[in-house]
C-alpha atoms as one frame of an Amber mdcrd trajectory, in Angstrom:
protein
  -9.858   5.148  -1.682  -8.769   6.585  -5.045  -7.786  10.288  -5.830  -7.876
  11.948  -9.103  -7.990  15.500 -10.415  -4.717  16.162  -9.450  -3.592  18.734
 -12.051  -2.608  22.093 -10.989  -6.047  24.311 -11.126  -8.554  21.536 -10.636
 -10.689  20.344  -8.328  -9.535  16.852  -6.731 -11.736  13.817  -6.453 -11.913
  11.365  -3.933 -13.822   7.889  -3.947 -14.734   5.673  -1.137 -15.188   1.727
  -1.985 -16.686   0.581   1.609 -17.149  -3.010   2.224 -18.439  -2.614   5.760
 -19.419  -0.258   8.666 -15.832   0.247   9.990 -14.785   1.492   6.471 -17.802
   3.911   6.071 -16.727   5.209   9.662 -13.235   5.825   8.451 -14.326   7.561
   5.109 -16.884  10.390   7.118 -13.762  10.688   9.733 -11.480  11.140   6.630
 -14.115  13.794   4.847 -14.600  15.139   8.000 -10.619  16.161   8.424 -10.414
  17.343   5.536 -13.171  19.563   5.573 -11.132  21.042   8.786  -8.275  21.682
   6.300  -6.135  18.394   8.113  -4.992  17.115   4.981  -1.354  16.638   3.462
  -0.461  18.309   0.732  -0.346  15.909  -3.012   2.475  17.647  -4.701   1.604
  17.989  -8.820   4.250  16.278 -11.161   4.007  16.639 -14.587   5.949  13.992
 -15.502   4.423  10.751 -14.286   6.879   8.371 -15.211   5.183   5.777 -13.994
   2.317   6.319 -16.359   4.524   6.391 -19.085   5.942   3.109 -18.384   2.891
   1.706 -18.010   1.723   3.103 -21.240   4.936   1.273 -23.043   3.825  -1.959
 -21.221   0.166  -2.075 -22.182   1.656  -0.710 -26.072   3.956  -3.834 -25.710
   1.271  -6.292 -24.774  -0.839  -5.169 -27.656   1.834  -5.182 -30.553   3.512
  -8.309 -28.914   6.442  -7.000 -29.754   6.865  -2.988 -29.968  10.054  -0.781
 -31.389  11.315   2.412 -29.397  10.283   4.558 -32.646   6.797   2.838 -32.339
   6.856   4.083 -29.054   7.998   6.982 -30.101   5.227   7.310 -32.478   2.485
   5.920 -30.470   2.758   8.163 -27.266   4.446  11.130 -28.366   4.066  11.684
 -31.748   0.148  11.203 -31.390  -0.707  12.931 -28.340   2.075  15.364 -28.401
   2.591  16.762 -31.408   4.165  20.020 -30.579   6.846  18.179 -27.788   4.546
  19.316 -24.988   5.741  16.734 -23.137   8.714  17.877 -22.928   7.998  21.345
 -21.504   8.902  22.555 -18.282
């Protein structure tokens, strides 16, 4: 199961891989819950750290070898110009 949309103000997303009958079962009870309104809440982060260091790794495995002010340049620089990142 993978979720996306998770940004404040959009709808979320949910995809079922099922490899068998048991699995399909478990997907309609899942839909089925949350169509009820039994879900947990998925708290919004801007920050995803964990995206970021993932972005550094896949930077670093295409450059071989990759400075912090290539990183700088690469991730912030080019997709936040105006320090967006950065905002609360």
């Amino acid at each position: 199961m993978g979720r996306t949309g998770r940004r404040k103000g959009q709808r979320a997303n949910t995809t079922f891989f099922c490899e068998d009958t048991e699995t399909v079962l478990q997907a309609i009870a899942l839909i089925e819950l949350a169509k009820k309104g039994w879900v947990e809440s998925v708290p919004t982060n801007n920050r995803v750290w964990s995206v970021l260091v993932h972005q550094i790794l896949a930077l670093t495995l295409q450059f071989g070898v990759i400075s912090a002010e290539q990183c700088w340049q690469q991730l912030f620089i080019k997709y936040f110009p105006n320090n967006q990142f950065f905002a609360e």
